[in-house]
C-alpha positions as CSV (number, residue, x, y, z in Angstrom):
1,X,-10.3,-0.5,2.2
2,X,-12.1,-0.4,5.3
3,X,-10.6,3.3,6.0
4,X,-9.7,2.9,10.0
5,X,-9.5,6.1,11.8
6,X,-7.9,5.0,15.3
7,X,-8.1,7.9,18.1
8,X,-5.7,7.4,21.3
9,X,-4.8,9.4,24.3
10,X,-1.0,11.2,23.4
11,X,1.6,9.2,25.4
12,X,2.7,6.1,23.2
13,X,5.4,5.5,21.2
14,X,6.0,5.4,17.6
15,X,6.5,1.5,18.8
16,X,4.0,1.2,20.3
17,X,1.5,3.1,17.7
18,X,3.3,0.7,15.0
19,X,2.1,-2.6,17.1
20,X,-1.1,-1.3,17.4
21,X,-2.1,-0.2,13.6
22,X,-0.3,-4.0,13.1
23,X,-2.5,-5.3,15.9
24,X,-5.9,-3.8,13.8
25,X,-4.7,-4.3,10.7
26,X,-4.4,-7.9,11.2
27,X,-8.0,-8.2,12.8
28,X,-9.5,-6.6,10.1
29,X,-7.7,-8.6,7.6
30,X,-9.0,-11.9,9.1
31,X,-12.5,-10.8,10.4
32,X,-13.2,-8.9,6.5
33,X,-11.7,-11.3,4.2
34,X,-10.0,-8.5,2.6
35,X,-6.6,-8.7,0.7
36,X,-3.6,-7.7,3.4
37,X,-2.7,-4.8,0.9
38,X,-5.7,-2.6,1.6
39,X,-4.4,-1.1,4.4
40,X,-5.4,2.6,4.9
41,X,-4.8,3.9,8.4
42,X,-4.8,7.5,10.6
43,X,-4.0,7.5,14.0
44,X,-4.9,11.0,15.7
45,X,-3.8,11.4,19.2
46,X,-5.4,13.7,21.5
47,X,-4.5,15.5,25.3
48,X,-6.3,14.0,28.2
49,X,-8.8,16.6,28.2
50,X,-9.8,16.4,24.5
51,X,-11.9,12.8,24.8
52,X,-14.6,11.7,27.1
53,X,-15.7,8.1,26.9
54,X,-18.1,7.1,29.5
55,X,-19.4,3.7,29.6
56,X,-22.7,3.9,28.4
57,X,-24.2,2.4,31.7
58,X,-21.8,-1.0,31.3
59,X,-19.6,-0.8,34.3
60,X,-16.6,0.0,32.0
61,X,-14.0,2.1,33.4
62,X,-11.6,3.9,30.7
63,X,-8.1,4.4,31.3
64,X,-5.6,6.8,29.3
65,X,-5.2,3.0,26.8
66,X,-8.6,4.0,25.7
67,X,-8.6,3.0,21.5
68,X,-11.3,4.2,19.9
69,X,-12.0,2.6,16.1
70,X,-13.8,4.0,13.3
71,X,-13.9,1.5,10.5
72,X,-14.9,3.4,7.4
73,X,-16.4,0.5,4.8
74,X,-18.3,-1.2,2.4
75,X,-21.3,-3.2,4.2
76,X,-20.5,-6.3,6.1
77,X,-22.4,-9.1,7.7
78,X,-23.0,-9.1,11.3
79,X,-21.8,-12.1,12.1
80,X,-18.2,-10.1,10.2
81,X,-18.3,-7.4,12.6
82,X,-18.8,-9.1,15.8
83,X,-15.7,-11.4,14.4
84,X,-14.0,-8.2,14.0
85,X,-14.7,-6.8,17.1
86,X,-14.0,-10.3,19.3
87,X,-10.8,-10.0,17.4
88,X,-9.6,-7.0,18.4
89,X,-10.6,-7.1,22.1
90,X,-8.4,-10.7,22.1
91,X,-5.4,-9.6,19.9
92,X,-5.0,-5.8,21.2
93,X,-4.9,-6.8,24.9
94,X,-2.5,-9.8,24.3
95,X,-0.6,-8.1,22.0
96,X,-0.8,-3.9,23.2
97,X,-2.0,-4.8,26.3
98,X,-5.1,-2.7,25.8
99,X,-8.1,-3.6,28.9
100,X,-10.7,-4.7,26.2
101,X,-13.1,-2.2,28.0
102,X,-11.3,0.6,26.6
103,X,-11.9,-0.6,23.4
104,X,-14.6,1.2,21.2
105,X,-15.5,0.3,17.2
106,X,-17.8,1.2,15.1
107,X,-18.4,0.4,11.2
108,X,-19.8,2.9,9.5
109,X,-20.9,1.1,6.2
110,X,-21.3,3.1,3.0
111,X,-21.0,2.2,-1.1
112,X,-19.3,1.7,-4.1
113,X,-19.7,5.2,-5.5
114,X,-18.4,6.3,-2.2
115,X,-14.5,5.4,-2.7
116,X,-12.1,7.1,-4.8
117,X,-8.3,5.6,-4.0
118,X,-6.7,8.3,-6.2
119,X,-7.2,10.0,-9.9
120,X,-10.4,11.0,-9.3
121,X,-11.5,7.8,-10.2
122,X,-14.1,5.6,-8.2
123,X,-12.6,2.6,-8.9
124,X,-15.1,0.3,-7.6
125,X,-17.8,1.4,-10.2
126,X,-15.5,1.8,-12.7
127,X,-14.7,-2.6,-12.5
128,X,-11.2,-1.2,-11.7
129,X,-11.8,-3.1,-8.3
Protein backbone atom coordinates (compact mmCIF):
# COMPACT_ATOMS: atom_id res chain seq x y z
CA UNK A 1 0.00 0.00 0.00
CA UNK A 2 -0.32 3.21 -1.47
CA UNK A 3 -2.43 1.54 -4.44
CA UNK A 4 -0.80 3.48 -7.70
CA UNK A 5 -2.87 3.58 -10.72
CA UNK A 6 -0.41 4.90 -13.52
CA UNK A 7 -2.30 5.97 -16.87
CA UNK A 8 0.03 6.43 -20.07
CA UNK A 9 -0.46 7.06 -23.75
CA UNK A 10 -0.20 3.26 -25.64
CA UNK A 11 3.20 3.17 -27.46
CA UNK A 12 5.89 1.93 -24.78
CA UNK A 13 7.30 -1.14 -24.29
CA UNK A 14 6.96 -3.78 -21.78
CA UNK A 15 10.60 -2.29 -21.02
CA UNK A 16 9.99 0.58 -20.84
CA UNK A 17 6.47 0.17 -18.65
CA UNK A 18 8.88 -2.18 -16.33
CA UNK A 19 11.38 0.96 -15.73
CA UNK A 20 8.73 3.15 -15.13
CA UNK A 21 6.49 1.18 -12.36
CA UNK A 22 10.47 0.58 -10.93
CA UNK A 23 11.05 4.29 -11.47
CA UNK A 24 7.54 5.05 -9.04
CA UNK A 25 7.90 2.32 -7.05
CA UNK A 26 11.19 3.52 -5.78
CA UNK A 27 9.92 7.20 -5.24
CA UNK A 28 7.20 6.10 -3.29
CA UNK A 29 9.26 3.82 -1.27
CA UNK A 30 11.67 6.67 -0.17
CA UNK A 31 9.26 9.70 -0.08
CA UNK A 32 6.39 7.17 2.22
CA UNK A 33 8.69 5.37 4.43
CA UNK A 34 6.89 2.27 3.46
CA UNK A 35 8.41 -1.28 3.39
CA UNK A 36 9.71 -2.04 -0.46
CA UNK A 37 7.22 -5.08 -0.32
CA UNK A 38 3.96 -3.08 -0.63
CA UNK A 39 4.03 -2.70 -4.06
CA UNK A 40 0.58 -2.74 -5.75
CA UNK A 41 0.57 -1.31 -9.20
CA UNK A 42 -1.94 -0.98 -12.56
CA UNK A 43 -0.80 0.58 -15.52
CA UNK A 44 -3.74 1.31 -18.05
CA UNK A 45 -2.74 2.64 -21.37
CA UNK A 46 -5.00 4.53 -23.42
CA UNK A 47 -5.18 5.74 -27.58
CA UNK A 48 -4.16 9.36 -28.22
CA UNK A 49 -7.65 10.36 -28.33
CA UNK A 50 -8.79 8.90 -25.00
CA UNK A 51 -6.84 11.58 -22.46
CA UNK A 52 -6.85 15.27 -22.49
CA UNK A 53 -4.47 16.99 -20.06
CA UNK A 54 -4.26 20.65 -20.39
CA UNK A 55 -2.11 22.59 -18.24
CA UNK A 56 -4.25 24.22 -15.91
CA UNK A 57 -3.00 27.80 -17.01
CA UNK A 58 0.92 26.76 -16.13
CA UNK A 59 2.52 26.98 -19.48
CA UNK A 60 2.87 23.12 -19.54
CA UNK A 61 2.85 21.54 -22.77
CA UNK A 62 2.00 17.56 -22.72
CA UNK A 63 3.46 15.35 -25.09
CA UNK A 64 2.36 11.56 -25.88
CA UNK A 65 5.15 10.76 -22.41
CA UNK A 66 2.37 12.24 -20.40
CA UNK A 67 2.29 9.89 -16.85
CA UNK A 68 -0.52 10.46 -14.97
CA UNK A 69 -0.38 9.15 -11.06
CA UNK A 70 -3.03 8.24 -8.79
CA UNK A 71 -1.63 7.27 -5.50
CA UNK A 72 -4.44 5.53 -3.59
CA UNK A 73 -3.39 5.75 0.40
CA UNK A 74 -3.43 6.17 3.89
CA UNK A 75 -3.00 9.97 4.88
CA UNK A 76 0.48 11.45 4.61
CA UNK A 77 2.11 14.65 5.59
CA UNK A 78 2.59 17.37 3.16
CA UNK A 79 5.90 17.79 3.51
CA UNK A 80 5.69 13.47 2.30
CA UNK A 81 3.90 14.28 -0.68
CA UNK A 82 5.83 17.15 -2.08
CA UNK A 83 8.94 14.73 -1.35
CA UNK A 84 7.10 12.27 -3.41
CA UNK A 85 6.27 14.34 -5.96
CA UNK A 86 10.03 16.18 -6.28
CA UNK A 87 11.04 12.61 -6.51
CA UNK A 88 9.34 11.47 -9.24
CA UNK A 89 9.74 14.61 -11.44
CA UNK A 90 13.83 14.02 -10.74
CA UNK A 91 13.94 10.12 -11.01
CA UNK A 92 11.32 9.61 -13.95
CA UNK A 93 13.05 12.17 -16.34
CA UNK A 94 16.62 10.86 -15.51
CA UNK A 95 15.66 7.58 -15.53
CA UNK A 96 12.36 7.28 -18.33
CA UNK A 97 13.16 10.31 -19.66
CA UNK A 98 9.67 11.70 -18.87
CA UNK A 99 9.61 16.06 -19.41
CA UNK A 100 8.59 16.57 -15.65
CA UNK A 101 5.62 18.74 -17.13
CA UNK A 102 3.99 15.70 -18.22
CA UNK A 103 3.91 14.46 -15.01
CA UNK A 104 0.54 14.59 -13.00
CA UNK A 105 0.01 13.01 -9.14
CA UNK A 106 -2.38 13.05 -7.03
CA UNK A 107 -2.89 11.32 -3.40
CA UNK A 108 -6.05 10.51 -2.72
CA UNK A 109 -5.91 9.72 1.12
CA UNK A 110 -8.46 7.49 2.72
CA UNK A 111 -8.45 4.91 6.08
CA UNK A 112 -7.83 1.92 7.79
CA UNK A 113 -11.24 0.36 7.31
CA UNK A 114 -10.75 1.14 3.73
CA UNK A 115 -8.06 -1.69 2.78
CA UNK A 116 -8.80 -5.25 2.45
CA UNK A 117 -5.41 -7.07 0.84
CA UNK A 118 -7.25 -10.39 0.40
CA UNK A 119 -9.73 -12.80 2.57
CA UNK A 120 -12.08 -10.40 3.11
CA UNK A 121 -10.22 -9.21 5.82
CA UNK A 122 -9.32 -5.48 6.57
CA UNK A 123 -6.13 -6.22 7.91
CA UNK A 124 -5.26 -2.87 9.18
CA UNK A 125 -8.16 -2.87 11.86
CA UNK A 126 -7.85 -6.26 12.43
CA UNK A 127 -3.77 -5.41 14.03
CA UNK A 128 -2.87 -7.85 11.15
CA UNK A 129 -0.85 -4.78 9.83
Amino acid sequence: MPLILIDVIRGRDEQQLQRLMDTIHDAMVEAFAVPESDRYQVVTQHEPHEITALDTGLGFTRTRDLVILRFVSRQRTDGAKQHLYRLLAARLERDCEVDPADLIVTVVENDAGDWSFGGGVAQFLTGAL
